[in-house]
N, C-alpha and C positions, 0 to 999 in steps of 0.2 A: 202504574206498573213500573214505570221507570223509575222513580223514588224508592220500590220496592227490593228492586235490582239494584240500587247505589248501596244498600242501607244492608242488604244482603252480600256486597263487595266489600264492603268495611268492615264488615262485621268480620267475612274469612280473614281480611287482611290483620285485623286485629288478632284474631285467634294466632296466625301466621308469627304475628311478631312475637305474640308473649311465648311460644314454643317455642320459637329461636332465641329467646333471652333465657328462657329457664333454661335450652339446652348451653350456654353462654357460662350459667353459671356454674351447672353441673359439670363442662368443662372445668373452670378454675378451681373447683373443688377437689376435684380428682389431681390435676398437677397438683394440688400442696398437700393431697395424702399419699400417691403415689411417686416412691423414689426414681422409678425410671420412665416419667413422664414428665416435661417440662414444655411450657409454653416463652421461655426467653431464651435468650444467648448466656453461654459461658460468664458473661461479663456481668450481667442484669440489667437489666431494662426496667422503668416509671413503671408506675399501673398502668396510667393509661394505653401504655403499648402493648405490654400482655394482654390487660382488657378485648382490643381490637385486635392482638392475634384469637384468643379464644372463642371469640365473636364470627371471625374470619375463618376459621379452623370448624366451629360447629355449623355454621351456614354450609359452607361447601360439603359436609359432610350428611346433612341433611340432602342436598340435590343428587348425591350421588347414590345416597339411599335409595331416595325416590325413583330416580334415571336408571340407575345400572343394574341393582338387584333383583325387581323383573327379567329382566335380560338373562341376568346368568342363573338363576332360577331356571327359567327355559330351555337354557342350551346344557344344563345338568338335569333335563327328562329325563334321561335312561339312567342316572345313577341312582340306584336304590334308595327310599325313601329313608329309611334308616340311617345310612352314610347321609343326603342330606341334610338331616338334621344335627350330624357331628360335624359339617361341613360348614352349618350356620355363624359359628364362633369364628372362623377360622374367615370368613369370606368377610365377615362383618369387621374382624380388626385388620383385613386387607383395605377394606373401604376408608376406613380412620387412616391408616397408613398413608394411601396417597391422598386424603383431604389436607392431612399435616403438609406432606411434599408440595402441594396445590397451592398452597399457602403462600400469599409474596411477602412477607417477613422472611421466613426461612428460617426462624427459628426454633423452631417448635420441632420435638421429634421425641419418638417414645418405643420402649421395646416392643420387641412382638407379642410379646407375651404378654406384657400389658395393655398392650393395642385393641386385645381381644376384651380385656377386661372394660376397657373406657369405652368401647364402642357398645358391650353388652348394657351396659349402665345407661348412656347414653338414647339408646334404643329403644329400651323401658321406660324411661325417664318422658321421652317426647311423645310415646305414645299414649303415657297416662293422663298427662297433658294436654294434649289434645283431645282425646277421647272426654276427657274432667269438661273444658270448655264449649267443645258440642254439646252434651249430654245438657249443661247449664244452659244454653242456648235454646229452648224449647223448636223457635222456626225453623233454630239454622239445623237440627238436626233430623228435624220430619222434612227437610229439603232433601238431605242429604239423603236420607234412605228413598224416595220418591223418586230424586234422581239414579240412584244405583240402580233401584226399579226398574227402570226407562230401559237403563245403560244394558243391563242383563238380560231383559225381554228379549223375543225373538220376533218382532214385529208386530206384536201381539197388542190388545189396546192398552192403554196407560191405567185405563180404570176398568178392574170387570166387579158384576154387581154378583155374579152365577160363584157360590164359595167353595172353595177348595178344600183338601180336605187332606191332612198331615199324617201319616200311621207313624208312632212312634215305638219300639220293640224295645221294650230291656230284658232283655236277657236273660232268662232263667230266674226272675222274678213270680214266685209263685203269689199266687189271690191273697192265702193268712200272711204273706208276709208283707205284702204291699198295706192291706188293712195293718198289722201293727203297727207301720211304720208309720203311717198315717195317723195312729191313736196317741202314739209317743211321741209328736210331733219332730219324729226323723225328715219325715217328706211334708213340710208345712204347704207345699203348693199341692201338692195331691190331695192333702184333708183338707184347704179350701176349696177344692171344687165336688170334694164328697158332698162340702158341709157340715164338716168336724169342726169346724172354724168358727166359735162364738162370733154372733154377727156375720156371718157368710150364707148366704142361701146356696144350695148345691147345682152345682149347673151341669155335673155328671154323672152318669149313673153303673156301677161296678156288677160285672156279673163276672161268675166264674163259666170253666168252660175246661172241656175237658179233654184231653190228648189220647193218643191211638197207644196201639203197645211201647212203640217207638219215639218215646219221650224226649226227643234232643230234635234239633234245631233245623239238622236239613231234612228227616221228617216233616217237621211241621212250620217251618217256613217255605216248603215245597209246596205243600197243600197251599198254606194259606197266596202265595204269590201267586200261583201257577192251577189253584183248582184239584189236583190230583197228586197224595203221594204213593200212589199204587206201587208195591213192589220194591217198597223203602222199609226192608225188616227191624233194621241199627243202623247203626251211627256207622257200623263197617261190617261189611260180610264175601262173602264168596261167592262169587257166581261161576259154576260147572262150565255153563256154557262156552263161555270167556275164557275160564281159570285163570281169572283175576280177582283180586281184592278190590272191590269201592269201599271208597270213605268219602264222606260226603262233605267233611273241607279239604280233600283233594280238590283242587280247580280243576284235572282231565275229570274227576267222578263228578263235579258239581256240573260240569258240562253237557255232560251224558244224560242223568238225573235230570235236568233241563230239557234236556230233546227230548226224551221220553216222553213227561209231562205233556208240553204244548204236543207234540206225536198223541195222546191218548184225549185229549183236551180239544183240540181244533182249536184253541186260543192262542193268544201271546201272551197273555197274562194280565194281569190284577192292574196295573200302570199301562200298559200300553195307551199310544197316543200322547198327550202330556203330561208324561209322569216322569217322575225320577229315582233311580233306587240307588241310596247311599249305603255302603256300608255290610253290605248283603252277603250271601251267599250265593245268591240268585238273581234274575235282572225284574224278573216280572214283567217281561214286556216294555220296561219303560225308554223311549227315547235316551234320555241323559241316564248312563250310568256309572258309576265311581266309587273306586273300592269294591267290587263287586268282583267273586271269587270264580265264578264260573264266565266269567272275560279275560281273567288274567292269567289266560293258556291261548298257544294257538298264538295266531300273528303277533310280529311285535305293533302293531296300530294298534290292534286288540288291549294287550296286554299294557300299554302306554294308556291307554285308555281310561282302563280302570284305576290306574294310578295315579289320573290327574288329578285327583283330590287336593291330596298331599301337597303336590308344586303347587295350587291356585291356594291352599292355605298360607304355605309356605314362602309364598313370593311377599308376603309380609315380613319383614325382619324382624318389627316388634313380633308379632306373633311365632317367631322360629324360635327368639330369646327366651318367651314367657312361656313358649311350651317347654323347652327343654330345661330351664330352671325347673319349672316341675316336675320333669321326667325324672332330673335327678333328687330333687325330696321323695318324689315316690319311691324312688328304690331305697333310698336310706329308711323311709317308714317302715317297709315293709322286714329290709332288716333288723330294723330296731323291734319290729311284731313278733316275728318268727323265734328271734333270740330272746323274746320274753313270755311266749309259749313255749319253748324248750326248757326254760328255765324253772318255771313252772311246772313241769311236769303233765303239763297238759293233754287230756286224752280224750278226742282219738285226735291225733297228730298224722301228718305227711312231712315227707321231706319238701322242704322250701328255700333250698340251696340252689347251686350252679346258676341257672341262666333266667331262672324261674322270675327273678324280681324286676329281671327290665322285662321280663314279657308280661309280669303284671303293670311296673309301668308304663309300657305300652299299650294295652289295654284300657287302665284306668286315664290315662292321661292325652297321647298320642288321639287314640283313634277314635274317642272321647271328642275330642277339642274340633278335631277334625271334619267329624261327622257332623256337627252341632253346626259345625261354619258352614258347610255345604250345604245341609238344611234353612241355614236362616240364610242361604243366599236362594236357594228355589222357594223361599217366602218372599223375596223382592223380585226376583225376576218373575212371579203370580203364574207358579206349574198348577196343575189342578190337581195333582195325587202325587205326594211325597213319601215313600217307606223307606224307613232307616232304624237299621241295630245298631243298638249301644249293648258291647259284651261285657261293660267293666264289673257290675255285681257277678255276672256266672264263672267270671276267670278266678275274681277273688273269692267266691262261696265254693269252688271247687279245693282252695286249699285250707282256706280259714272256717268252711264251717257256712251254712245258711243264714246264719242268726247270731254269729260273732260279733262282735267290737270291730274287726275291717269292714265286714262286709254291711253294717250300718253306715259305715261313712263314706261310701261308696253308695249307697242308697241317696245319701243328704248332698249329696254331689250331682248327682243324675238328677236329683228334683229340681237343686237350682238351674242345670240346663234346661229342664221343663219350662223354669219360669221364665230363662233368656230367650227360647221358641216362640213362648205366647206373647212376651214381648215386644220382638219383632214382627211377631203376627199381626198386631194391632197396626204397624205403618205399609202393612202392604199392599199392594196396588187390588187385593180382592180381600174380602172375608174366607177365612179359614177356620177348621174345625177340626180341634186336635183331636186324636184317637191314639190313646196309649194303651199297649197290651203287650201279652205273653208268650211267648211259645210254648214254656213248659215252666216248671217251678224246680225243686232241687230237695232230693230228701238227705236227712244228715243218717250218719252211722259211720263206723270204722272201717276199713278195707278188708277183703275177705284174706287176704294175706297177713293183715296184722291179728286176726282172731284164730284163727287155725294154723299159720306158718307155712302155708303154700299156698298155691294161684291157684285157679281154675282149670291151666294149663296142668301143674302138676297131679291135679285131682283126675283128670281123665287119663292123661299117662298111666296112673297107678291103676285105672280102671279096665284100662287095653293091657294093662302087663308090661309095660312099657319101662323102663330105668328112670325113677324121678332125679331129677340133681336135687342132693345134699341140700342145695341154700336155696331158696326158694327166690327168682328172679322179679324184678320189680314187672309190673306190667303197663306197654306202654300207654300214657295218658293222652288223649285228642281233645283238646277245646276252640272255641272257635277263634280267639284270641292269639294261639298259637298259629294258626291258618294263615292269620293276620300279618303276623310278624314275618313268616317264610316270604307271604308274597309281596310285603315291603322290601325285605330284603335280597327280593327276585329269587328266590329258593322254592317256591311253592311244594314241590312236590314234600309228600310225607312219605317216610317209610316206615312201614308196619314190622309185624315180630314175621310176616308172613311176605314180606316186600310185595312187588306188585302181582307178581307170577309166585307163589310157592312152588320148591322145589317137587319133583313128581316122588312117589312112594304112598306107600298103606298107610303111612303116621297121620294119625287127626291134624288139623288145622284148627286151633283154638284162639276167637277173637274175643273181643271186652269192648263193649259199649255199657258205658256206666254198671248199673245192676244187672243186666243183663250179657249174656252171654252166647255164642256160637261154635255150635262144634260142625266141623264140615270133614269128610273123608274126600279129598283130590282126585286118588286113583277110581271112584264108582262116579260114570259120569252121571245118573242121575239122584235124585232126592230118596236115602235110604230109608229102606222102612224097619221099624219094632223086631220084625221078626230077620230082616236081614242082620241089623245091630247084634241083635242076638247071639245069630249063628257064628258071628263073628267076632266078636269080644263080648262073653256071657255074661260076666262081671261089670259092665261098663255101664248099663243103664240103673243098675240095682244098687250101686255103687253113687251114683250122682242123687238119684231119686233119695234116699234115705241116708244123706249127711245134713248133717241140722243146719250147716249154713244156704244149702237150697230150698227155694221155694215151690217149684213145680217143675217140668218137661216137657214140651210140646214134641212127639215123634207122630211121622207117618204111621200108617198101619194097614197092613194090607189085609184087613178084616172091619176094621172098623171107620178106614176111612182115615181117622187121627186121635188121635187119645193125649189125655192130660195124665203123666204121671207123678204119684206124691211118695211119699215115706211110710212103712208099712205096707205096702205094695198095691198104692190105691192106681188103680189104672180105669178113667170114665173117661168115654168117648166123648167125642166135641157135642154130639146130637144129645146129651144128655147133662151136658155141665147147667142147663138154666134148674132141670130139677134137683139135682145132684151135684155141687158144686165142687166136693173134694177138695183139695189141696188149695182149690182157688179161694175158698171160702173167704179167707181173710183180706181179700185183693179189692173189695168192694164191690158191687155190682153190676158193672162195667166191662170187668174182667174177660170174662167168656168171650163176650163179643169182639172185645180185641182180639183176644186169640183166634179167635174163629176165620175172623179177616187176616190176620195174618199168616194163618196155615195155606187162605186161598193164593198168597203169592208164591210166582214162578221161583223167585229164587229165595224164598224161606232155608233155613240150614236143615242139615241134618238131625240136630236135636239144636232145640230153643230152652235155654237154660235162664229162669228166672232168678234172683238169689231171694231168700230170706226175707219175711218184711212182720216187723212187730208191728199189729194197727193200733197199740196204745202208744204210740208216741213216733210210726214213720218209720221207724228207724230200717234201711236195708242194708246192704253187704257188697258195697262196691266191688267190682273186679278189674278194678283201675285203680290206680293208686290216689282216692280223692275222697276228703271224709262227707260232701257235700259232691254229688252224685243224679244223674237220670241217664235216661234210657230205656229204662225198663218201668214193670211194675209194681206199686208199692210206695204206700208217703203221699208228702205232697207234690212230685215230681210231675204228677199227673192232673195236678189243679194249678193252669195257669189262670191269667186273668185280664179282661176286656172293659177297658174305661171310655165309655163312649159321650157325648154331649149329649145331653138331654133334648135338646133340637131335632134330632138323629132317632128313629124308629126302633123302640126294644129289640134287640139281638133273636129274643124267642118270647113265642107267647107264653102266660102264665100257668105257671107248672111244667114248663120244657124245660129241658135241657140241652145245653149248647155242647155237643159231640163230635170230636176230631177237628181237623185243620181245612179238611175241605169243607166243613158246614159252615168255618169262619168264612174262608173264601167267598162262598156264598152272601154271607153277610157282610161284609165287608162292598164288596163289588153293587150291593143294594143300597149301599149308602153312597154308594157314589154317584146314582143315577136318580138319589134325591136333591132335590135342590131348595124349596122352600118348606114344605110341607111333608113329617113324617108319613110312611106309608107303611100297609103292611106289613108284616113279616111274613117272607116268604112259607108259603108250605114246603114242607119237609120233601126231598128227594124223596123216587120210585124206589131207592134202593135202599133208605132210610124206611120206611114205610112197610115193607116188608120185611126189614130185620125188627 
């Protein structure tokens, strides 16, 4: 044992030395490219004394890496995660600065400006170095993660045999798209564990599954976290009661939406106990959470809380360099995309200017990197239940397109995190069992503003008699990625075309969640009906119903309870859509009973405005400005998809089907309380059962 521990000390010590000589070198490299960095005197000095200032210059500047930058990492908690990472350069060639002063030569000294630059090099340089020699080191680095193990546990045993169990969420990853990406070997780690993979036997098994009317994320990662998304019509709507606007990457809305849930549930959620939820929207009950939107409201403990992600990433210097190096190629790619779709003439197009491309760098890169690290750290520290979203496919398929050229490379990016996950799965102190899946999928088409020259907003103005403006107004866009960036930046809240309170008066309140739509009237406190709409603006329902770019209506009806309206003035009652399908005809089969639940909630809108859906190729009619689009019905927006371990008991028996967020929940929550031996498949709920 002792021999093993000598042999294990020399070994770091070795690894120690050869990083501090390549950093030695990558020192003197830099003085003889860079003109306002120098390692001698005025006069000039032998090699050999430069040599030992460079030596002396990159040692010291290693210990203070090590020693100080944890520290001020720390004591810069509260500044936004964002500013952190602008701060990274800045902190880093302060560190180089005083290692040069530190120095008992005293000759060495370099501008600031360069400062930043030999330290970012420097930083990169040691840690690839390092990481190269571990990695080659077989023992030394299953030590190393075994240790971290230990170090991160909460007292828990060193070794557990009971396997834990990983959900991984990408984001708006529909079922046909993940299968291509798999055939075209985009995602070569996903089609090895289909089984795509000549010479791979499959050890996964891929089912589809299928979302509520309410095809976006805090819908249906509500359910699936929390059991219940009762009363989650879109992605944003009005509530009478209140006369407020929720949206559900609001953090006060995500909050709310949370209480309600475990309120209607008698749970904490999916994680409760040792679980951890990275990256969310939601907590699910777990102990540890971070990044998580509906904590980061309310106290500043709270709201620090959620954001300690970021610092425990970040307290890496290597890691602040190599993220932000990236941050900035991503945003150059993305320019370099967008100005070669324009150029192109490419159609259907959005604008992908102003602020757009750090927010997709931030998504693809930032909260990416971030999340991956806090996961493969609750794989060492051995949590039993880890959920975490990665947004970066759904921020880039909402401007690029589903099935573009970005949003492939963005796929082949997320897989190799896949494979860095299972990676580190393998040295963790238990067996784990990834589970990747979907919330919802993303159907492509053009903006209903680029095909007809007005919003939605102006279509019901013209409907009520209202004054439409002349130029048709962009409509504001919500993705979960921008949610991200606010509450990095300590900004969280979002403001709608309706801010949080709309102004009081008779005028509609017109919201856009992807293809779907909400019209609400303020001034009538309750949920109007057919025949009130009527009395009231005659023109307004006959007008929405029979323009080509809508797909259906859901209004009250104070005769029939609620009725479906189409074009040509089909008007069937909800009790009559399974024999009679009308306007829904084309929505698949599924359809009705969406609706059907969704007219039962408290705060349904006034009219439920679906757009337009061609079923020979998806295609629907965003009312957001995003050619790659959900929310609503229609496409494949509505076919996410569930990659479970074949160890792991079938989702549903053969010939089911797997329906809404809360039936994952359910399944999901049953896999967690397997441990060796598949079970069962639950029977279907009382209230599945009777629908």
């Amino acid at each position: 044992m002792r021999g093993v521990r000598w042999r294990r000390a020399v070994s770091q010590a070795g690894r120690s030395v050869a990083v501090w000589a390549v950093s030695t070198v990558t020192m003197l490299a830099l003085a003889g490219i860079l003109p306002d960095f120098r390692l001698q005197s005025p006069d000039g000095d032998d090699s050999p004394t430069i040599a030992v200032t460079a030596a002396v210059g990159a040692g010291v500047f290693g210990l203070l890496s090590a020693l100080v930058w944890p520290v001020l990492v720390r004591l810069l908690l509260l500044v936004p995660a964002l500013v952190l990472g602008l701060l990274v350069f800045f902190l880093n060639g302060s560190l180089l600065l005083l290692a040069l002063r530190l120095n008992p030569s005293g000759q060495s000294e370099a501008a600031p400006e360069t400062a930043v630059i030999v330290a970012a090099v420097m930083s990169a340089v040691a840690s690839a170095t390092g990481g190269a020699l571990a990695v080659r080191d077989d023992d030394a680095y299953r030590h190393r993660l075994h240790r971290l193990s230990v170090r991160r546990s909460r007292g828990g045993p060193a070794c557990e045999t009971t396997p834990g169990t990983v959900f991984l969420q990408l984001d708006g990853v529909g079922h046909d798209v993940l299968l291509a990406a798999a055939a075209t070997g985009v995602m070569p780690t996903t089609a090895r564990w289909l089984g795509h993979t000549p010479g791979h036997v499959a050890t996964h098994r891929l089912t589809l599954w299928h979302t509520d009317w309410s095809s976006q994320t805090g819908a249906s990662q509500l359910g699936i976290l929390h059991g219940s998304n009762h009363d989650v019509p879109a992605f944003r709507w009005y509530e009478k009661d209140s006369g407020e606007v929720m949206v559900c990457n609001r953090p006060t809305s995500a909050a709310e939406l949370q209480r309600r849930a475990v309120e209607r549930t008698g749970d904490a959620g999916l994680l409760a106990g040792d679980g951890a939820s990275r990256g969310n929207l939601f907590g699910g009950g777990a102990d540890e959470q971070a990044l998580v939107l509906s904590i980061a409201v309310g106290r500043r403990d709270a709201a620090t809380r959620s954001r300690a992600g970021y610092f425990a990433y970040f307290s890496d210097p290597a890691n602040a360099v190599r993220t932000a190096l990236s941050f900035v190629a991503e945003v150059v790619r993305e320019i370099v995309e967008s100005t070669r779709a324009r150029l192109r003439r490419q159609r259907p197009r959005v604008g992908r200017g102003g602020l757009y491309p750090f927010v997709r760098a931030f998504a693809t890169v930032v909260e990416r990197d971030v999340v991956v690290a806090a996961v493969m750290g609750d794989l060492l520290a051995g949590r039993g239940a880890v959920y975490a979203d990665l947004v970066a496919y759904d921020e880039v398929a909402h401007h690029s397109g589903p099935r573009s050229r970005d949003a492939r490379k963005v796929l082949a990016r997320l897989d190799r995190s896949l494979a860095l996950i299972a990676k580190v799965a393998e040295h963790a102190p238990r067996p784990y069992r990834i589970v990747v899946l979907s919330d919802h999928g993303q159907s492509p088409g053009e903006t209903f503003r680029a095909r007809y020259g007005l919003t939605l907003g102006d279509l019901v103005r013209a409907g009520c008699g209202l004054p439409v403006p002349r130029r048709a107004r962009h409509t504001h866009s919500g993705a979960e990625a921008r949610a991200a960036v606010r509450a990095a930046l300590r900004r969280p809240e979002e403001e709608t075309d309706g801010g949080h309170r709309p102004a009081p008066g008779s005028e509609p309140l017109v919201l856009a969640s992807g293809n779907l739509g909400l019209v609400s009237f303020p001034d009538v406190p309750h949920r109007m009906s057919k025949e009130e709409i009527d009395a009231r603006h005659p023109a307004l329902l006959s007008t929405l119903a029979n323009h080509p770019g809508i797909g259906f209506l859901l209004v009250r009806s104070e005769r029939h309870g609620a009725v479906v309206l189409g074009a040509f003035g089909a008007e069937i009652p909800l009790d009559r859509l399974d024999e009679e399908p009308g306007p829904l005809a084309g929505f698949g089969p599924r359809a009705a009973d969406a609706v059907r639940r969704t007219h039962a909630f408290p705060h349904t809108a006034d009219i439920m405005v679906n757009s337009f859906h061609d079923p020979a190729d998806g295609e629907v009619l965003a009312f957001e400005e995003q050619i790659g689009s959900h929310g609503g019905l229609g496409g494949p927006q509505s076919r996410p998809f569930l990659l479970s371990p074949l160890d792991l008991s079938a989702p549903v028996g053969d010939g089911e089907d797997l329906v809404g967020a809360e039936q994952v929940h359910r399944v999901l929550r049953r896999w967690l309380s397997e441990r060796n031996a598949p079970e069962t498949p639950l029977e279907p709920a009382p209230e599945e059962r009777a629908a």
